[in-house]
C-alpha positions as CSV (number, residue, x, y, z in Angstrom):
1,X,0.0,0.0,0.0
2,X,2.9,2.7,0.8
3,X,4.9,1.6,-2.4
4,X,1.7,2.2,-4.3
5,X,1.0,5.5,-2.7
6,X,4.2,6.8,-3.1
7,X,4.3,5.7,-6.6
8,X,1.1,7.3,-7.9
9,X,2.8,10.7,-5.8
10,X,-0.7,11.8,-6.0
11,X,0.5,15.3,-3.6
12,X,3.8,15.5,-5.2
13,X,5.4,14.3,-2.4
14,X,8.4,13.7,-4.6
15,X,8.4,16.2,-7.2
16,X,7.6,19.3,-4.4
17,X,8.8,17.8,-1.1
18,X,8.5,22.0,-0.3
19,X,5.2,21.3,-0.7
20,X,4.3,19.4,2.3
21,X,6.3,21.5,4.6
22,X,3.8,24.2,3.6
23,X,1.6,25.1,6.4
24,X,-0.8,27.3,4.2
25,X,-1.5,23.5,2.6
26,X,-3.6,22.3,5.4
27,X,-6.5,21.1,3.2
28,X,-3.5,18.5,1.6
29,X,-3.0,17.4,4.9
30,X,-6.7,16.4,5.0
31,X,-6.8,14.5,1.9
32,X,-3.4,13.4,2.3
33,X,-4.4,11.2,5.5
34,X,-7.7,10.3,4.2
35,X,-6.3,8.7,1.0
36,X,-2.8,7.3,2.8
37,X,-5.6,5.1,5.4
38,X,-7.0,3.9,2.2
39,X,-3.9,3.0,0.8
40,X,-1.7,1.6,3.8
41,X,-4.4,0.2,5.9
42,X,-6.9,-1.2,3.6
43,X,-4.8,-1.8,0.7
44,X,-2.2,-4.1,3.3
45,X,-4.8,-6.3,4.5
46,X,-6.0,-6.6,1.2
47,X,-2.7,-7.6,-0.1
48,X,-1.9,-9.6,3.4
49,X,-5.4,-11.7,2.7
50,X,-4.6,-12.8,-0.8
51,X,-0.5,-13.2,0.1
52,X,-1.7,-15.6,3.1
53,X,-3.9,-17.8,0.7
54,X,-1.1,-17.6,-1.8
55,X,1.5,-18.7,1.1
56,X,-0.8,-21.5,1.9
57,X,-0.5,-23.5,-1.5
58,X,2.7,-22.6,-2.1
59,X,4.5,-23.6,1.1
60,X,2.0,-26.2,2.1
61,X,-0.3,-27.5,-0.5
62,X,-2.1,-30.3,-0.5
63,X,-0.7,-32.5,2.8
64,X,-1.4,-35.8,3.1
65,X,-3.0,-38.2,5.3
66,X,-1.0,-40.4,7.6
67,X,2.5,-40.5,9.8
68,X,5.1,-37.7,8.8
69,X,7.7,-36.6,10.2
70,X,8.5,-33.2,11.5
71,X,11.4,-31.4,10.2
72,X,12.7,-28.0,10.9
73,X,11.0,-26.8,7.4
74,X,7.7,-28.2,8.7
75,X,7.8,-26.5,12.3
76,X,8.9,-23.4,10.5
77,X,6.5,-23.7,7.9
78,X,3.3,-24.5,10.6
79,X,4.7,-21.3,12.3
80,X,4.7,-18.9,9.2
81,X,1.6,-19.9,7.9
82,X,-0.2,-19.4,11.4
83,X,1.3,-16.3,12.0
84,X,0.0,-15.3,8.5
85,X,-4.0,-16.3,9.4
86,X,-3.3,-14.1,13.1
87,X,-2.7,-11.4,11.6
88,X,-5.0,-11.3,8.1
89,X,-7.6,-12.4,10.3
90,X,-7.3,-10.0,13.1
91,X,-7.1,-7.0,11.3
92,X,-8.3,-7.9,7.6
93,X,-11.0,-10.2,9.0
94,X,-11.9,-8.7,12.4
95,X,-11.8,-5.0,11.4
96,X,-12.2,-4.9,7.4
97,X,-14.6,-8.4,6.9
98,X,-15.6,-9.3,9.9
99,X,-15.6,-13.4,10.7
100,X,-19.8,-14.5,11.0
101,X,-20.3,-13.8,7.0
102,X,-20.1,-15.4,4.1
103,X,-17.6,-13.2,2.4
104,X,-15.2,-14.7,5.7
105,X,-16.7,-18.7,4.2
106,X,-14.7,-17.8,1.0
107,X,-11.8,-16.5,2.2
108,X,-11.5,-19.8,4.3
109,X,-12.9,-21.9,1.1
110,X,-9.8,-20.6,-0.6
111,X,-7.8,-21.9,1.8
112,X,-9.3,-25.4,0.9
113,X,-11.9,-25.6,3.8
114,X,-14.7,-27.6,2.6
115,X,-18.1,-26.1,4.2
116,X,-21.6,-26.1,3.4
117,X,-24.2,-23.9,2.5
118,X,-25.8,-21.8,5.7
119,X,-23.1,-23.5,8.0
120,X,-21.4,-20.9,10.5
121,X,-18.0,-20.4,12.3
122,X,-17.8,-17.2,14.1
123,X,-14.2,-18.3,15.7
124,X,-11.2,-17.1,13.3
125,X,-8.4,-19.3,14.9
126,X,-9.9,-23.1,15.6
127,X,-8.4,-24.2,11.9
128,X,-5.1,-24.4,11.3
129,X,-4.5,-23.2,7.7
130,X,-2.3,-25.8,6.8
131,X,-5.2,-28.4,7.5
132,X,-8.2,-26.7,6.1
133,X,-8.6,-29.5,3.2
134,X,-8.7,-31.7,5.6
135,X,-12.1,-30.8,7.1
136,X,-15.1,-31.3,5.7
137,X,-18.1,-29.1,7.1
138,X,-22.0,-30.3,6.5
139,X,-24.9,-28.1,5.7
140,X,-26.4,-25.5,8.4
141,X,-23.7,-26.5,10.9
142,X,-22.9,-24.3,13.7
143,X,-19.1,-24.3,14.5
144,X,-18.1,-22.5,17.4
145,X,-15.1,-21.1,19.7
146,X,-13.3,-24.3,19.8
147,X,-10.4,-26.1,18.2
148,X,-10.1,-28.4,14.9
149,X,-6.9,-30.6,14.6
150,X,-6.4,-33.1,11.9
151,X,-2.7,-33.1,13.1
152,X,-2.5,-34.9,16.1
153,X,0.4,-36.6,17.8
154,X,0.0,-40.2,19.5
155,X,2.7,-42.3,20.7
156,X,5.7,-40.4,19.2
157,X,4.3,-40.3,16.2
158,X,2.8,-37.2,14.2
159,X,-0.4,-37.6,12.2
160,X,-2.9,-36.3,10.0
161,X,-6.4,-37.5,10.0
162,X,-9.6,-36.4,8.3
163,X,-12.4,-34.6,10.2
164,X,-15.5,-35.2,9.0
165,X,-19.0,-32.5,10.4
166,X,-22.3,-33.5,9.1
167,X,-25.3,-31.2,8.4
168,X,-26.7,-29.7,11.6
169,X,-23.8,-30.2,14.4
170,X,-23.0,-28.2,16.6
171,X,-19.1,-27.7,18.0
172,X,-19.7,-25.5,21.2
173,X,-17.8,-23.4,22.9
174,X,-14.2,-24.1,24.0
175,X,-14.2,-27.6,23.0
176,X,-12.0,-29.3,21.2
177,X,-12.1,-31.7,18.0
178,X,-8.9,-33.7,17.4
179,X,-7.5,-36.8,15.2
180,X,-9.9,-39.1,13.0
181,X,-13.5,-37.6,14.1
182,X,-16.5,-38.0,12.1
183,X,-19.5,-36.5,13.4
184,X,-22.9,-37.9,12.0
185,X,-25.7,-35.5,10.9
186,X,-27.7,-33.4,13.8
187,X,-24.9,-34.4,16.3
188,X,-23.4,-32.1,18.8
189,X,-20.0,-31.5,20.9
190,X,-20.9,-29.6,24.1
191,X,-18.9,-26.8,25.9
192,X,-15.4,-28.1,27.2
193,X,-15.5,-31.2,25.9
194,X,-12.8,-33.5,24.2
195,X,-13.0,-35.8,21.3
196,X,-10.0,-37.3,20.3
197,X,-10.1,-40.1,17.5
198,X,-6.0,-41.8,17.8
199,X,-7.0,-44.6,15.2
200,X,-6.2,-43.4,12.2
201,X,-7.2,-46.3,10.2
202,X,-10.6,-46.4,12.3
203,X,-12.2,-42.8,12.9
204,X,-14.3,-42.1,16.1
205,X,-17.7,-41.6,15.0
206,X,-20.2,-39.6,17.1
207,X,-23.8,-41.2,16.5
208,X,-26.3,-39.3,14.9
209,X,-28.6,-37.2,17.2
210,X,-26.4,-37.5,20.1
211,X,-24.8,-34.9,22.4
212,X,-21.7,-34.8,23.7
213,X,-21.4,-33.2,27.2
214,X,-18.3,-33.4,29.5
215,X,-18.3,-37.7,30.6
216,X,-22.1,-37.6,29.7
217,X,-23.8,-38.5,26.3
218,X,-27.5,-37.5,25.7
219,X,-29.9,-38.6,22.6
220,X,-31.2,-35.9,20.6
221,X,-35.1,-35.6,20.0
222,X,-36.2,-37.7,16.6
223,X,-38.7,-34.9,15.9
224,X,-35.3,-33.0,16.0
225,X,-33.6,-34.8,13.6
226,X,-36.8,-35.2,11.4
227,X,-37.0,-31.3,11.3
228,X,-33.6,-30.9,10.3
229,X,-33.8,-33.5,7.3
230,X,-37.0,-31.4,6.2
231,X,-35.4,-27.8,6.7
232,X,-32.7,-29.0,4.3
233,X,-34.8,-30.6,1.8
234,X,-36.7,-27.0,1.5
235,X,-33.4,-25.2,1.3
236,X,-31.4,-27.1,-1.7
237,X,-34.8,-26.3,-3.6
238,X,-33.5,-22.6,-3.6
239,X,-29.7,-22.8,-2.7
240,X,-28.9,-20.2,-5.4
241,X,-31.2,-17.7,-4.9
242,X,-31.0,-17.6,-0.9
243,X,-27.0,-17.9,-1.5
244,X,-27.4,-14.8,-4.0
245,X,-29.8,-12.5,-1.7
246,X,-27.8,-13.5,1.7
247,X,-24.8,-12.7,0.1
248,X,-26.3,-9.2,-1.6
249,X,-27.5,-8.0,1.8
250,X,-24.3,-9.4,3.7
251,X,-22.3,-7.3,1.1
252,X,-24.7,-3.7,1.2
253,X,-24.7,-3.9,5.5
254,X,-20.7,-4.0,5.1
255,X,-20.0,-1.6,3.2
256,X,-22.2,0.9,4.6
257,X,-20.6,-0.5,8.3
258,X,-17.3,0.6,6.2
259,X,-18.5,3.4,5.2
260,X,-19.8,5.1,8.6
261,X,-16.3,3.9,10.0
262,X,-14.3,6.2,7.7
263,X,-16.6,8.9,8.0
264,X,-15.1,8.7,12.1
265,X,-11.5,8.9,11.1
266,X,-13.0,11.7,8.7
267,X,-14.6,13.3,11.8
268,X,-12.1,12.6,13.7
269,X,-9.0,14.2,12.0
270,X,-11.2,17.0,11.2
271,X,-11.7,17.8,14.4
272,X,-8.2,17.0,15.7
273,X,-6.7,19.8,12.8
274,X,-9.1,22.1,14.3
275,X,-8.8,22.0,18.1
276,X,-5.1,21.2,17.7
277,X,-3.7,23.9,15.9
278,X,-6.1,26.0,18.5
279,X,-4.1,24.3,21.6
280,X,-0.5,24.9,19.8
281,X,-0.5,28.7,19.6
282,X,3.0,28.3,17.2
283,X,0.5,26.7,14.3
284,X,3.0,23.5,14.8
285,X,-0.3,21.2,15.5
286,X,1.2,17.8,15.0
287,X,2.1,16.9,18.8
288,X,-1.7,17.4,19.5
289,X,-2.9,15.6,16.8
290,X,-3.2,12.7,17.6
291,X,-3.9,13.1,20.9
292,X,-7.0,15.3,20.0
293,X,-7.9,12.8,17.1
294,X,-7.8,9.5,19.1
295,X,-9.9,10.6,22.0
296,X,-12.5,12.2,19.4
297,X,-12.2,8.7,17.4
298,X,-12.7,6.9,20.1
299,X,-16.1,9.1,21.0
300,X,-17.1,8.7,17.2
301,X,-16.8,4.6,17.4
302,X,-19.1,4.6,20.6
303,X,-21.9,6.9,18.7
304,X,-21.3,4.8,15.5
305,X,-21.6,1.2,17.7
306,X,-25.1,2.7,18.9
307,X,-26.1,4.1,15.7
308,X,-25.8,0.4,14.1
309,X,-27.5,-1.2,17.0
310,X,-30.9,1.5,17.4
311,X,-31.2,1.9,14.0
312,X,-30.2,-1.2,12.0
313,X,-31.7,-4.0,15.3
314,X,-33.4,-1.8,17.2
315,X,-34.6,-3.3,20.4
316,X,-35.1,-7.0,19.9
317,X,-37.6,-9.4,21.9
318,X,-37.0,-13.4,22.7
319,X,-37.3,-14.8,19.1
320,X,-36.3,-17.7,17.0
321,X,-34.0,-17.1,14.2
322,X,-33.2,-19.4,10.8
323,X,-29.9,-18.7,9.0
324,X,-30.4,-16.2,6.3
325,X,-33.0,-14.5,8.3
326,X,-32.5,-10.4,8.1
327,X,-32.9,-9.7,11.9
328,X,-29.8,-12.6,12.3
329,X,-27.8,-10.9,9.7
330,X,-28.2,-7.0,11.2
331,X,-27.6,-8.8,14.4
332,X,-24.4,-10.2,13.6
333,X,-23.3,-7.1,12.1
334,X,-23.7,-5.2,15.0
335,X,-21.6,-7.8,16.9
336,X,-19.0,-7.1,14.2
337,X,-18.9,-3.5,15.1
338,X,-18.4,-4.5,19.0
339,X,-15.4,-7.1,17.6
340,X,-13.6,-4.8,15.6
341,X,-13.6,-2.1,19.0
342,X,-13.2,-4.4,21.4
343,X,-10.5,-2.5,23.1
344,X,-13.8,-0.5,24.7
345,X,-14.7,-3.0,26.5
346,X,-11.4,-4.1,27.5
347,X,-10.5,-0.4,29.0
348,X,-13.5,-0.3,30.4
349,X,-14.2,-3.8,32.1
350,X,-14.3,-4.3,35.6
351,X,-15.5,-0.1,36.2
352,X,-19.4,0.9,36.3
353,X,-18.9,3.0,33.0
354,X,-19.5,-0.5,31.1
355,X,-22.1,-1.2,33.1
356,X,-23.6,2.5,31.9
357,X,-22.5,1.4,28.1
358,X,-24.2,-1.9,28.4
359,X,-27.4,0.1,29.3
360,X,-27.5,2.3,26.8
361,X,-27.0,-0.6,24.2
362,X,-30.4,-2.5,25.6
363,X,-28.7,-4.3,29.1
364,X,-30.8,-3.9,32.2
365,X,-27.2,-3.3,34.1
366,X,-26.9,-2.6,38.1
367,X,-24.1,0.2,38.4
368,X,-23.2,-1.8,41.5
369,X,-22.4,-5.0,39.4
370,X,-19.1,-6.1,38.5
371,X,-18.1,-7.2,35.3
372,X,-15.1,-8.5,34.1
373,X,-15.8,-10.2,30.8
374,X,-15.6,-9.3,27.3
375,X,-18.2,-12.3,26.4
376,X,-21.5,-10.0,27.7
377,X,-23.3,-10.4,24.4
378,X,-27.5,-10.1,23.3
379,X,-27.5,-7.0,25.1
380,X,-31.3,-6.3,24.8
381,X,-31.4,-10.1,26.7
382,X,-29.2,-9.1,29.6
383,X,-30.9,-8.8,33.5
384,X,-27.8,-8.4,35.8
385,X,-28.9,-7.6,39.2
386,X,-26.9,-5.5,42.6
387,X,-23.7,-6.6,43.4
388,X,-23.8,-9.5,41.1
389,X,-19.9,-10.7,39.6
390,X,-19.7,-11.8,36.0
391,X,-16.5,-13.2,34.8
392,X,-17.6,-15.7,32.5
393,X,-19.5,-16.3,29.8
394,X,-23.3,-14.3,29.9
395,X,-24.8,-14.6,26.6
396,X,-28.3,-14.1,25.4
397,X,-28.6,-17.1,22.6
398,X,-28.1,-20.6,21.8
399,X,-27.5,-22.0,18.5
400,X,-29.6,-25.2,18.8
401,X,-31.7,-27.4,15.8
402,X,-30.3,-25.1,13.1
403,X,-31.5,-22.3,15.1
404,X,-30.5,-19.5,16.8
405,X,-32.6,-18.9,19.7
406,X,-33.1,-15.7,21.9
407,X,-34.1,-15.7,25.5
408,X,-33.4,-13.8,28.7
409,X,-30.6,-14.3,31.1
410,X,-30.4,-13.4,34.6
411,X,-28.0,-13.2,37.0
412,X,-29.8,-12.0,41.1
413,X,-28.4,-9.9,43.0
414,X,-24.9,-10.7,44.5
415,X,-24.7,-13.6,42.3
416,X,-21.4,-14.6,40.4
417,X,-20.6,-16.5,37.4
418,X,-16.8,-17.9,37.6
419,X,-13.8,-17.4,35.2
420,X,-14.1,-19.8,32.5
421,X,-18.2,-20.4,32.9
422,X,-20.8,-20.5,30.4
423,X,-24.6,-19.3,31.3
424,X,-26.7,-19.2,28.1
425,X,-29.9,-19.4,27.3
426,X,-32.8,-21.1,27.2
427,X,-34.1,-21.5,30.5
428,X,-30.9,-20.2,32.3
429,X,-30.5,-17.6,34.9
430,X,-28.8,-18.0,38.6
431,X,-30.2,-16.7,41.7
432,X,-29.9,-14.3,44.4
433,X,-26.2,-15.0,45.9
434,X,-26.0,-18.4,44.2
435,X,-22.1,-19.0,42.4
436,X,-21.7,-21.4,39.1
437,X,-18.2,-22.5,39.5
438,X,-15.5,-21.3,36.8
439,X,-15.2,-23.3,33.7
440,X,-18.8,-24.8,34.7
441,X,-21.4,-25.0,31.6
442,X,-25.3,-24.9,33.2
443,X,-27.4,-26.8,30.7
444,X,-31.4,-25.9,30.0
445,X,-31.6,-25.0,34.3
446,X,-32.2,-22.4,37.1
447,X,-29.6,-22.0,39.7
448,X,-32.1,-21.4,42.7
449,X,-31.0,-19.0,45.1
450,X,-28.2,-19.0,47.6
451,X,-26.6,-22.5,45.9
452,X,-23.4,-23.0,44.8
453,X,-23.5,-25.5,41.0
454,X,-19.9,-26.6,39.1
455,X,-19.4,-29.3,36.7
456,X,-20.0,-29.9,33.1
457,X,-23.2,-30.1,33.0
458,X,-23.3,-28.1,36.1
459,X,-24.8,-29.6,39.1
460,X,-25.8,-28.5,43.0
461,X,-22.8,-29.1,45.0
462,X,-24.1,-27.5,48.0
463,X,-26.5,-24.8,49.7
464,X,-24.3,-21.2,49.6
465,X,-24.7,-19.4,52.9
């Protein structure tokens, strides 16, 4: 992007370097920044995405199935190429893309992932990019934040193994998929849960319509399963024409996301020219620049987070969502915004001015509640009560029979939800100075008051005084 800029010398940077010097040219300076963000920032992680993809095939290609041995090319090779997808993916994806749309799917398709129509993966990092062909994702599959490896390692040896997701799974949150895996249709992998398959001449199935939960396997309804087979049947009638229209809309809601974002570094440096060369008396404004234009960026984000969230959700009630549903999509592009500015909520965690930002995003927040998590999402869902401790997971939805699903959540008053822990809806909320254990998962229950529930599923280990 800077070799480009400099080339095209569209200020005569080169030809008149007297010219930028100039401080009767501050209107260049305007443009100037304007059109240099365009060219470093979004031109680089344009350029990074397709130089990662390129990286992959070159370096990597196709890898095959089996025992191999590691070599310093191949440790140096699985480094480079990971380091490639942190960074395209946290600043192309995250900030540019953003990682629950399809335009996201075809970066990761290029990178040989095999993954059906209306399936989801929200979580940037579970693949390795070296092992993409080696998964195969079903249709209407929810993936999670959790971890895929084909490459596995097993008795001194290193392996790679095929992983295999039907249509309709579900791989929750902070579990973890590993080895020769094949997961039959409407099947699911709970939170913090482990499936290793070591064979690699026999792959570990998981049976269809059956949930994996810590130790514990449950049976998934038949009506279920039966609902699922039909939802798909209606869906390949019109793959290309709901593919084309969620793909249309996903496309217009980004770039006018885009589009409000640079129109707050416009703002911004505006605004910073103005007060700065105010402040500096000697008309040298650059040491207050950026001061001035961060903190007014900064404002501009918050106003532009709200904007999105009033006027493209609005306030939304408990509701049932399909995949390609409009509501979904605005809603996950409001989630987007919070993504790419989650530095807010890190600055501000743990302090009663998130709890006052919560609010005015839909949360029915206590200002005495403490709340140290960035995973507070659904705000218009959220009932957190006096005194109450969040530090885990407090989220609004479920993604559950191809659905995603809406519901309150509530946490009483003095309540506290440990490091590591998952409350979600439906059905789940925790009473009045009750405590779910850290990296505890409630499933489809109440915590009554004053008990104290760990475990995964969460159970009542004893009455909390």
């Amino acid at each position: 992007g800077t070799i480009l800029f400099w080339t095209l010398d569209l200020f005569e940077l080169r030809t008149n370097p007297g010219k930028a010097a100039n401080n009767e040219a501050l209107i260049d300076q305007r443009y100037f920044f304007l059109i240099f963000y365009t060219f470093q920032i979004v031109g680089s992680f344009v350029m990074l995405g397709l130089y990662s993809i390129v990286a992959k095939w070159i370096l990597a290609g196709h890898v095959r199935e089996g025992a191999y041995k590691k070599t310093l090319f191949t440790k140096w090779r699985r480094w480079y190429l990971a380091l490639l997808q942190r960074f395209t993916l946290k600043y192309f994806g995250f900030i540019v893309l953003g990682t629950k749309h399809s335009y996201y799917l075809i970066y990761q398709r290029l990178m040989g992932l095999s993954i059906g129509v209306g399936s989801l993966m929200p979580q940037p990092y579970n693949i390795h990019p070296e092992d993409a062909h080696l998964i195969e994702i079903g249709e209407y599959s929810f993936v999670s934040i959790g971890t895929i490896e084909p490459d596995y390692s097993c008795r001194g040896q290193h392996v790679r193994s095929r992983i295999k997701i039907g249509n309709g799974c579900t791989v929750g949150v902070q579990s973890h998929i590993s080895g020769n895996v094949v997961m039959m249709n409407n099947s699911n992998i709970s939170f913090l849960t482990s499936v290793e398959g070591l064979n690699s001449a026999k792959p570990l199935i998981v049976p269809e319509g059956t949930a994996l939960l810590g130790t514990n396997r449950f049976k998934v309804s038949r009506s279920s399963q039966e609902k699922l087979h039909e939802y798909i049947r209606k869906r390949q009638k019109n793959t290309l024409l709901f593919q084309t229209w969620f793909i249309s809309m996903d496309m217009i809601l980004w770039i006018l996301r885009l589009a409000t974002r640079y129109l707050c570094v416009w703002a911004a440096f505006e605004a910073g020219l103005e007060i700065s060369g105010k402040v500096d008396a000697s008309g040298e404004a650059h040491t207050a620049l950026f001061g001035v234009y961060f903190t007014i960026y900064f404002g501009c984000r918050i106003i532009n987070m709200l904007f999105w969230k009033w006027v493209l959700v609005g306030r939304m009630r408990e509701i049932i969502l399909k995949p390609g549903d409009l509501r979904l999509l605005c809603s996950m592009h409001v989630q987007d915004e919070r993504e790419a500015f989650e530095s807010i909520f890190k600055v501000l965690h743990g302090s009663s001015l998130l709890n006052v930002f919560l609010c005015t995003l839909g949360a029915e927040v206590s200002l005495d509640a403490v709340i140290t998590s960035t995973a507070v999402t659904d705000w218009d869902f959220l009932r957190i009560g006096k005194e109450a401790v969040i530090e885990g997971a407090f989220l609004g939805h479920i993604f559950d029979n191809f659905s995603m699903e809406f519901k309150n959540v509530e946490a009483g008053s003095g309540s506290k939800v440990g490091v590591g822990a998952h409350l979600s809806v439906p059905e789940c909320s925790i009473g009045k100075r009750s405590y779910l254990a850290p990296l505890s998962k409630m499933l489809k229950k109440s915590i009554p008051s004053l008990q104290y529930w760990r475990g995964v599923p969460a159970q009542k280990s004893r009455s909390r005084k």
